[in-house]
LUMRO-953358 format. One line per 8 residues: number of its first residue (from 1); their letters; for each residue x, y, z of N, C-alpha, C, O, CB. Coordinates in Angstrom, 2 decimals. Glycine has a CB too. Layout:
NUM) A) X/Y/Z/X/Y/Z/X/Y/Z/X/Y/Z/X/Y/Z  ...
END
This chain:
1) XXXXXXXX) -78.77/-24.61/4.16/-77.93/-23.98/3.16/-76.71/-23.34/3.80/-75.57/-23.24/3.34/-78.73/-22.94/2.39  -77.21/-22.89/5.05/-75.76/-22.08/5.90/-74.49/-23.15/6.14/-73.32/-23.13/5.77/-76.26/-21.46/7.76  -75.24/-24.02/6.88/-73.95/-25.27/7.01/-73.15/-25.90/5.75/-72.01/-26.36/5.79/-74.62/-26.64/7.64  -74.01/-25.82/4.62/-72.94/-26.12/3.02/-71.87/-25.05/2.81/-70.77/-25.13/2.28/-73.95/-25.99/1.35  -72.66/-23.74/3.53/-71.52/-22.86/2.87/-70.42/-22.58/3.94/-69.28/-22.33/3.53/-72.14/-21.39/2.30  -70.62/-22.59/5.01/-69.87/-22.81/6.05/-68.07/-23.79/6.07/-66.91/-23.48/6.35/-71.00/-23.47/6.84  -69.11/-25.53/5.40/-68.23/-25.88/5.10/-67.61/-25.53/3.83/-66.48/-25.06/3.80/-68.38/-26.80/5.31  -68.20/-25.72/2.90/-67.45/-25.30/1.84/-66.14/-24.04/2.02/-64.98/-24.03/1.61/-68.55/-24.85/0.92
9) XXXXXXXX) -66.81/-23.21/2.67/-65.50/-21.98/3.25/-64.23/-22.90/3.62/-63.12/-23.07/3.12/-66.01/-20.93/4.98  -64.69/-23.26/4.40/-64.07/-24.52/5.32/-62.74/-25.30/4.05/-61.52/-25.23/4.07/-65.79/-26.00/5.84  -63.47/-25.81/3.29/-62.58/-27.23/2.75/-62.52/-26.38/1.41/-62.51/-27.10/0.42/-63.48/-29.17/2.68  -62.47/-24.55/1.07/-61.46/-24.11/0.27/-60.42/-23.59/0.90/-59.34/-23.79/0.34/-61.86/-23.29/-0.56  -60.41/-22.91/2.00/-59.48/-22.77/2.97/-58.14/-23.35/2.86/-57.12/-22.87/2.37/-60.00/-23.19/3.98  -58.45/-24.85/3.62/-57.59/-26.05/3.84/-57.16/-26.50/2.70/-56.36/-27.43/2.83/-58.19/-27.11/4.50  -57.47/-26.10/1.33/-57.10/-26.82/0.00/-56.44/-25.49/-0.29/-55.48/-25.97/-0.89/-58.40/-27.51/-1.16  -56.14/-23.79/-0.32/-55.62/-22.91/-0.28/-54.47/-22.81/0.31/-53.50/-22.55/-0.39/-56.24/-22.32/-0.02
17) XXXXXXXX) -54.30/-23.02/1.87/-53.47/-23.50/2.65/-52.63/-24.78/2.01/-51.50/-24.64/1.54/-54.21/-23.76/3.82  -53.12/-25.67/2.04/-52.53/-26.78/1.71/-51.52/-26.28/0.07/-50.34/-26.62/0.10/-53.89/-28.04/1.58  -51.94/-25.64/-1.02/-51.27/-25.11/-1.52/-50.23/-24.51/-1.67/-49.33/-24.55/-2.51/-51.59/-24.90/-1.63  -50.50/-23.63/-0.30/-49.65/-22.43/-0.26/-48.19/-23.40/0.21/-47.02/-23.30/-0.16/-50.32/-21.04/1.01  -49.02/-24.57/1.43/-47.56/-25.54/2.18/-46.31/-25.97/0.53/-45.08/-25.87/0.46/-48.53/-27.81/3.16  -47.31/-26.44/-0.55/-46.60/-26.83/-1.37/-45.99/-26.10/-1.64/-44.89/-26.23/-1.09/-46.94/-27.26/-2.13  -46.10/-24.56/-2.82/-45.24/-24.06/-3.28/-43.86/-23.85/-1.96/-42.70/-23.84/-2.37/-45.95/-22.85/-3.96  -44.10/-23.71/-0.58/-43.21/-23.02/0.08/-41.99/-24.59/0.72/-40.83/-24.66/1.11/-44.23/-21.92/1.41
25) XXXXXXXX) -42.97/-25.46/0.52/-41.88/-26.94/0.14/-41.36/-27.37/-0.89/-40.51/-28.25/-0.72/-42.33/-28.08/0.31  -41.66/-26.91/-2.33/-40.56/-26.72/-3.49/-39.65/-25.59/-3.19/-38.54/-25.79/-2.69/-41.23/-26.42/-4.94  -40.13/-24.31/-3.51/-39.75/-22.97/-3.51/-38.76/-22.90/-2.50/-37.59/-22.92/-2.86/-40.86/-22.02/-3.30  -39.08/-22.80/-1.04/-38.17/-22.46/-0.13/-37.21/-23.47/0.40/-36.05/-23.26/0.72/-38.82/-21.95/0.84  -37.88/-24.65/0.43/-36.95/-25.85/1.30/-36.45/-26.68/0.06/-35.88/-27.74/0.29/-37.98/-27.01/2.55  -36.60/-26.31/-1.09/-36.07/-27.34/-2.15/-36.28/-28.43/-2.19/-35.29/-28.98/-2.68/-35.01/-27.48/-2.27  -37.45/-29.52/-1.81/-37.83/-30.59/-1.98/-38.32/-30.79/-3.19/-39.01/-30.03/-3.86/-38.51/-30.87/-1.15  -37.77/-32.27/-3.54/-38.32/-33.07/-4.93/-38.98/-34.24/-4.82/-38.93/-35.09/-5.71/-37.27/-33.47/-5.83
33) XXXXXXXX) -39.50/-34.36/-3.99/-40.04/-36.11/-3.54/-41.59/-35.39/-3.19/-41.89/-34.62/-2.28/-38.96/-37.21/-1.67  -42.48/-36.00/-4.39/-43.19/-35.69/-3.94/-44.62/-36.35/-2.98/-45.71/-35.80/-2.83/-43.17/-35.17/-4.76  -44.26/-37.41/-2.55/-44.87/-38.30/-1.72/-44.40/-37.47/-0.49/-45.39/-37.40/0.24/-44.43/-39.91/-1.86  -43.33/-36.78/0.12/-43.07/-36.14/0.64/-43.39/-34.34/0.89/-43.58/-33.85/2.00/-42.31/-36.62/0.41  -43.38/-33.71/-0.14/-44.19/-32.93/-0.51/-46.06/-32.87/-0.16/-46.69/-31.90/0.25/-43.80/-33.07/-1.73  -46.38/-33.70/-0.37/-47.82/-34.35/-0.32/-47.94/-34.48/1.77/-48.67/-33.88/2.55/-47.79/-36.40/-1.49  -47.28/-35.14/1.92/-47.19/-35.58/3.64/-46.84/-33.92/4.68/-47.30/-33.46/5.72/-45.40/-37.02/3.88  -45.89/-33.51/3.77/-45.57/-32.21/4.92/-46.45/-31.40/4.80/-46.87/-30.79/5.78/-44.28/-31.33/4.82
41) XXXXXXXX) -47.08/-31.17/3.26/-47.85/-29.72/3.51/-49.23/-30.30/4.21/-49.88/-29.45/4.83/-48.22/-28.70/1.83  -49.74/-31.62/4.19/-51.28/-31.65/4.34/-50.68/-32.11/6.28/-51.64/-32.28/7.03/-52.48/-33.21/2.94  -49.59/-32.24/6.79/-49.53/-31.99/8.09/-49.74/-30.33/8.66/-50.44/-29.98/9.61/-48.20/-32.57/8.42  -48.93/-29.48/7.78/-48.46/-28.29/8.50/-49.90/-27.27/7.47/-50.05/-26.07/7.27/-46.26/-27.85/8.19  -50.48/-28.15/7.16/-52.53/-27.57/6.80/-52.36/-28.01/8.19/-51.85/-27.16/8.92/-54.17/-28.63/5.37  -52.56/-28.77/8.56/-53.69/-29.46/9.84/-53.28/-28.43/11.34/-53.95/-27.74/12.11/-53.18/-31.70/10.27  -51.99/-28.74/11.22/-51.46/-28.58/12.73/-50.77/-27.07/12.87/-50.57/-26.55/13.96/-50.23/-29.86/13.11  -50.44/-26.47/11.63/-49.48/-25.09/11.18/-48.46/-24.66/12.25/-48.20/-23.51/12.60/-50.45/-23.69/10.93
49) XXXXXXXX) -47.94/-25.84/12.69/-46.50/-25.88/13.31/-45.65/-27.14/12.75/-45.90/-28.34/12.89/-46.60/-26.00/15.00  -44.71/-26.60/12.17/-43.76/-27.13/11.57/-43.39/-28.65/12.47/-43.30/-29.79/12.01/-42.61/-25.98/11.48  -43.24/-28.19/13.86/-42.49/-29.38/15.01/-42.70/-28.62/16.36/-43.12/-27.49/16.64/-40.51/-29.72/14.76  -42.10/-30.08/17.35/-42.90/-29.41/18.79/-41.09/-29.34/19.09/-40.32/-30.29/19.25/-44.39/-30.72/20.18  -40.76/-27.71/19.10/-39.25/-27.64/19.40/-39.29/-26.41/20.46/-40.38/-25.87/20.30/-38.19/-27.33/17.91  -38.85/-26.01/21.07/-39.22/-25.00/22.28/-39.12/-23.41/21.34/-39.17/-22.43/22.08/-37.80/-25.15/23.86  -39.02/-23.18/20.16/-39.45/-21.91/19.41/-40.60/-22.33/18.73/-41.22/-21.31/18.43/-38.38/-21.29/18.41  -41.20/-23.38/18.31/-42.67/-23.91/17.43/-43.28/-23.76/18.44/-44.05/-22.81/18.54/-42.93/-25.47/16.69
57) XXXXXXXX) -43.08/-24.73/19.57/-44.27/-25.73/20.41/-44.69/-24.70/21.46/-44.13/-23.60/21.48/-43.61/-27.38/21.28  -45.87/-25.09/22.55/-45.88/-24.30/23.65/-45.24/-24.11/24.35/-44.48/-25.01/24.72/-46.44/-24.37/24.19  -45.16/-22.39/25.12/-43.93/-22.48/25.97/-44.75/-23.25/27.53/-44.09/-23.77/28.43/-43.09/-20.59/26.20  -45.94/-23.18/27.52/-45.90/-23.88/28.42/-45.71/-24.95/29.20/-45.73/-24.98/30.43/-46.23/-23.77/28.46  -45.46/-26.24/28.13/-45.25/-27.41/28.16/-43.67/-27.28/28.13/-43.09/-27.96/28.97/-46.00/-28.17/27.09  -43.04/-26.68/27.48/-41.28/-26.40/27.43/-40.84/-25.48/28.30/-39.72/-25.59/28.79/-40.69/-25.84/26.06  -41.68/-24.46/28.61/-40.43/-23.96/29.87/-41.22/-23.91/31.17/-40.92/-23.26/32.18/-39.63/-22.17/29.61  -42.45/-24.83/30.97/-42.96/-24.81/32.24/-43.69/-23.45/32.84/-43.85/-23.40/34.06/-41.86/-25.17/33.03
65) XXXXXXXX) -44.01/-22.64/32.21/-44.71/-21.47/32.42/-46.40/-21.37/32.57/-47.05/-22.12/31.83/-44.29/-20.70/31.35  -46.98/-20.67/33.31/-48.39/-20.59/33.14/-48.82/-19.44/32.65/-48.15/-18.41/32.63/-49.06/-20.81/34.24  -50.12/-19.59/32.17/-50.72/-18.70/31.53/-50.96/-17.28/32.12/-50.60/-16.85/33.22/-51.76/-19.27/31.21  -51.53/-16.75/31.29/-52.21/-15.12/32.17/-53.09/-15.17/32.76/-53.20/-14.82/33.93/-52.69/-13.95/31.49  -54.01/-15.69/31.96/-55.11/-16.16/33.08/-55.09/-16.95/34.55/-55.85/-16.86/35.52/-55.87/-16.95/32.40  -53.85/-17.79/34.30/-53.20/-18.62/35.69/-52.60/-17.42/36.41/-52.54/-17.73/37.60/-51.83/-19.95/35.34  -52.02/-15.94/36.17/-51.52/-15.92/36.84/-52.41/-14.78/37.79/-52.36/-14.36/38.95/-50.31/-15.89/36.36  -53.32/-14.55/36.48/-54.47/-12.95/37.11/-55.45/-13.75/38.41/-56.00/-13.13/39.32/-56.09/-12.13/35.30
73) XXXXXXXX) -55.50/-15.33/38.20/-56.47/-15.53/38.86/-55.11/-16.05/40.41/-55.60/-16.18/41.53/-57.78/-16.76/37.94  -53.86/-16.23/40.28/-53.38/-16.46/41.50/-52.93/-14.95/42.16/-52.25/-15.03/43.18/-52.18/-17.56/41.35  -53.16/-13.98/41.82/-53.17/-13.06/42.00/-54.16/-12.08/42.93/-54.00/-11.06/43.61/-53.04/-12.96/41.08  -55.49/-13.11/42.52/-56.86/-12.42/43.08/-56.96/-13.34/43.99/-57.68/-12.86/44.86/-58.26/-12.21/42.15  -56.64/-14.37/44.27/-56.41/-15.56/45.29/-56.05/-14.81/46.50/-56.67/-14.63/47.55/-55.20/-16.70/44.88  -54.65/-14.33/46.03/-53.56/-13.90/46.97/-53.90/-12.98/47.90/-53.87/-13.06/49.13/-52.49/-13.38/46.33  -54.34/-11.70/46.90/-55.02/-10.60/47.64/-56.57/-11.22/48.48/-56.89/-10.72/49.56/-55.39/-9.29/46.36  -57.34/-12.22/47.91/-58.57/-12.41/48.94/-57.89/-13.27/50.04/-58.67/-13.39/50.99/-60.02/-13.24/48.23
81) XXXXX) -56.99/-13.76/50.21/-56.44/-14.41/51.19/-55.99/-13.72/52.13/-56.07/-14.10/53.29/-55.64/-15.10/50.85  -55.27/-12.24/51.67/-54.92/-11.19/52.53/-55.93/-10.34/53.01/-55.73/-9.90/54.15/-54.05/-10.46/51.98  -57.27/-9.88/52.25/-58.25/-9.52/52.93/-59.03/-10.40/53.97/-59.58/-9.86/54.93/-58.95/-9.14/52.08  -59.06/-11.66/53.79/-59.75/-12.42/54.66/-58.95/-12.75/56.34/-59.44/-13.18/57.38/-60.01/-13.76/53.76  -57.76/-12.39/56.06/-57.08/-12.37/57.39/-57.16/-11.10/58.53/-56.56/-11.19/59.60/-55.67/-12.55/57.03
END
C-alpha cells in the first residue's frame, strides 16, 4: 500500500508541475502553439532547467570548477602530505 501511495505522490506532483510549466508558457512567454506548449512544459517537468547555458547548466562543466567536496578533500590531502614529510 506504501509504494501506491508513494507513487501516486509521485505522478500528482509531475502533473502539478507540469501545469504550473503551462500556465507560465501561455502567461509569461506568450506562446500559442500548443503542440509546443505540450513539449516545453513536460521537458522543463522532467529536467527543471530551461537549457544547458552557463547561468541554467552546471558551473562545473562550464567554467570548469570543482566541487566542495573536491576541494575539502584536496585540502586534507595536502595537509597529510605535509605531515607525512
Amino acid at each position: 500500500m506504501v509504494i501506491y501511495m508513494k507513487r501516486a505522490i509521485r505522478r500528482k506532483h509531475y502533473h502539478r508541475l507540469k501545469e504550473r510549466w503551462k500556465r507560465i508558457c501561455i502567461n509569461e512567454w506568450g506562446m500559442n502553439d500548443i503542440k509546443k506548449i505540450e513539449l516545453y512544459s513536460s521537458e522543463l517537468t522532467r529536467t527543471r532547467k530551461p537549457c544547458s547555458c552557463m547561468m541554467c547548466g552546471n558551473p562545473r562543466r562550464t567554467l570548469k570548477e570543482i566541487t566542495r567536496q573536491e576541494r575539502i578533500a584536496n585540502d586534507i590531502l595536502k595537509t597529510y602530505i605535509k605531515d607525512s614529510e
